[in-house]
SENU-685169 format. One line per field, with one value per residue: x, y, z of N, C-alpha, C in turn; residue in three letters. Coordinates in steps of 0.1 Angstrom, whole numbers. Layout:
<recs>
n.px	c(X,...)
n.py	c(Y,...)
n.pz	c(Z,...)
ca.px	c(X,...)
ca.py	c(Y,...)
ca.pz	c(Z,...)
c.px	c(X,...)
c.py	c(Y,...)
c.pz	c(Z,...)
residuo	c(ALA,...)
</recs>
This chain:
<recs>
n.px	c(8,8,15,2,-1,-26,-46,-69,-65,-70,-54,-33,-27,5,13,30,45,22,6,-22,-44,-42,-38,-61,-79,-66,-69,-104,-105,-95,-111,-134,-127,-128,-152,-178,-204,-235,-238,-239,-261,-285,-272,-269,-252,-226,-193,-170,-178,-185,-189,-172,-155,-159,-156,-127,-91,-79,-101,-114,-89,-98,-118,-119,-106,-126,-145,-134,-129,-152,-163,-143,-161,-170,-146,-139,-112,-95,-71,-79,-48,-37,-41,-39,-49,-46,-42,-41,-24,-40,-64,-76,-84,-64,-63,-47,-42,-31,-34,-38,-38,-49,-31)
n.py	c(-12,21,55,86,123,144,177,201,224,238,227,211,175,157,133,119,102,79,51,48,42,45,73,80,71,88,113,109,110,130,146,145,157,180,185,199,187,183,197,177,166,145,133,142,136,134,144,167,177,213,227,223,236,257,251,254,248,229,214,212,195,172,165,157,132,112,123,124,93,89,104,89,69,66,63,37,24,36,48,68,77,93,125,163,202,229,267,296,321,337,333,305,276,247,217,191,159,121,96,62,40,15,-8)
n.pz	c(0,-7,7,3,8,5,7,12,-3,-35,-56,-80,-79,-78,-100,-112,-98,-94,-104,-132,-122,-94,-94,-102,-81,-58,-60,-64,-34,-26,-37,-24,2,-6,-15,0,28,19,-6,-28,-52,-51,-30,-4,21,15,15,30,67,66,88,107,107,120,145,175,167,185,193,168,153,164,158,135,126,127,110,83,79,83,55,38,30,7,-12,-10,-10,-2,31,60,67,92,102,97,109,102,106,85,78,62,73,65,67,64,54,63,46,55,33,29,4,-17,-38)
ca.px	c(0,13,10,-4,-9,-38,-50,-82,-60,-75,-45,-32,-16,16,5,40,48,19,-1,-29,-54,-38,-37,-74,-84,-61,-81,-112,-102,-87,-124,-142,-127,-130,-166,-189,-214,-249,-239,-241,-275,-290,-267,-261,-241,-216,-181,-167,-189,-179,-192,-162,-141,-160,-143,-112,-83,-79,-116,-114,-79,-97,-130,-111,-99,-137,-152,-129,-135,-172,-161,-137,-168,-171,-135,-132,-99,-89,-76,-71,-38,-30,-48,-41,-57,-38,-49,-32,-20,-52,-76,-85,-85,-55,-67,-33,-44,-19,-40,-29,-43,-49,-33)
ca.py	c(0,35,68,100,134,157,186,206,233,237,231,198,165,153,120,116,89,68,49,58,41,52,90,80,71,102,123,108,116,144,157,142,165,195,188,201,181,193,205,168,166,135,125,157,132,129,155,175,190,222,234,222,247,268,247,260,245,217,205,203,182,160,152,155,113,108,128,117,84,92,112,79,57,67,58,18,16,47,44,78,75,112,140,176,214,243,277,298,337,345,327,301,266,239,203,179,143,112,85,49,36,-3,-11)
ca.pz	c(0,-12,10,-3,12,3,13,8,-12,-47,-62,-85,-73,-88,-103,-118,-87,-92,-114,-133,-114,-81,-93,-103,-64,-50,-67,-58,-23,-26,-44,-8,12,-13,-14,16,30,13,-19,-40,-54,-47,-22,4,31,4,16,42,69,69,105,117,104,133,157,178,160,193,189,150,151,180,157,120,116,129,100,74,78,71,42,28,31,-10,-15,-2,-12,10,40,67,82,97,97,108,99,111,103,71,77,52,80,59,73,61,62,54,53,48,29,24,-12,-18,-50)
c.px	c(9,8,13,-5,-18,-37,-64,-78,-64,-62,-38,-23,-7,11,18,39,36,17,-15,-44,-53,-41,-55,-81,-74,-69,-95,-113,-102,-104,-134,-144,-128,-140,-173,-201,-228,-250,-236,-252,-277,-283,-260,-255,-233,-206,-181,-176,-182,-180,-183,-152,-144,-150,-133,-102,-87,-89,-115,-104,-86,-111,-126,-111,-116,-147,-142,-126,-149,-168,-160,-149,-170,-159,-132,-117,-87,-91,-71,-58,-37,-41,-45,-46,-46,-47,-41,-30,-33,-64,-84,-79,-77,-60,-52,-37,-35,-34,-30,-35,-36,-49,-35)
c.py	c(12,46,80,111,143,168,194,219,230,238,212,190,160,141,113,101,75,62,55,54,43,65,87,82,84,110,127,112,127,156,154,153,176,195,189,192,191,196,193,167,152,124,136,152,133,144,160,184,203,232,234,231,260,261,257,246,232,208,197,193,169,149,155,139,106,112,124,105,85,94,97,70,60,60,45,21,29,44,56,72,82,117,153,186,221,259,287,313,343,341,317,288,251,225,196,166,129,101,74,40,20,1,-23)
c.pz	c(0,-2,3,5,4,9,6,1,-24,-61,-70,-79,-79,-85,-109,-113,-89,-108,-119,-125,-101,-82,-96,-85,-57,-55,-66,-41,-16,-30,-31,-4,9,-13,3,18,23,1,-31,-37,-50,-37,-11,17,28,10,30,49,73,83,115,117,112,144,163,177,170,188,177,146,160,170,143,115,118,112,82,70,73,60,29,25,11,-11,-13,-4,-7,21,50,76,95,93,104,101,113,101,95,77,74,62,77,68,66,64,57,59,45,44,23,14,-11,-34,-53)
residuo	c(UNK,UNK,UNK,UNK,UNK,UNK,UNK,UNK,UNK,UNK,UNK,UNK,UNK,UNK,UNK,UNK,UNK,UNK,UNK,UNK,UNK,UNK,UNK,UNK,UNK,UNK,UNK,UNK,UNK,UNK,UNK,UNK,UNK,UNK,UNK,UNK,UNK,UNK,UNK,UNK,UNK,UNK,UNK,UNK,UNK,UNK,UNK,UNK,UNK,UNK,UNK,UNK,UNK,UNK,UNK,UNK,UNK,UNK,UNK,UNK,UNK,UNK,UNK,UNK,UNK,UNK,UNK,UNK,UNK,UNK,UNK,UNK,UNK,UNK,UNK,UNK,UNK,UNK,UNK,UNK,UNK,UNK,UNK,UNK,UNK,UNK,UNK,UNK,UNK,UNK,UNK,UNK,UNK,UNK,UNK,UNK,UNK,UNK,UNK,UNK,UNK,UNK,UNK)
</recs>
């Protein structure tokens, strides 16, 4: 099994390292935690709930590996290793998560 980091930065994953059906499932992942709970039409359990990003930093690191587990339930072949969120200069809210990919 391969580790990956993400993050909920809107920004592309170097896919160089894997294969293509690995960079397929990072991706998928990776679009989890980019999506907010609510906003997939016929399926509004489906992504990250964003209410946590009220949290104070502690809290949201403490119930983060709980909620991303939910999230991966789309991904099977994701598995959360790590997770942390720290808070950016701009105020925005950093998620970095290590995922471990079943090839």
């Amino acid at each position: 099994m391969a580790q990956y980091w993400i993050t909920n930065e809107p920004v592309d994953i170097p896919f160089e390292e894997c294969g293509e059906a690995t960079a397929r499932v990072v991706q998928n992942a990776k679009n989890l935690i980019m999506a907010k709970r609510g906003e997939v039409p016929y399926d509004r359990s489906r992504g990250f709930d964003p209410e946590l990003f009220d949290l104070p930093l502690p809290e949201l690191n403490e119930r983060l590996l709980p909620e991303l587990d939910r999230v991966m339930i789309w991904e099977p072949a994701v598995e959360v290793v790590k997770a942390e969120a720290s808070i950016r200069d701009t105020g925005e809210t950093l998620l970095r998560v290590l995922i471990e990919v079943e090839e």
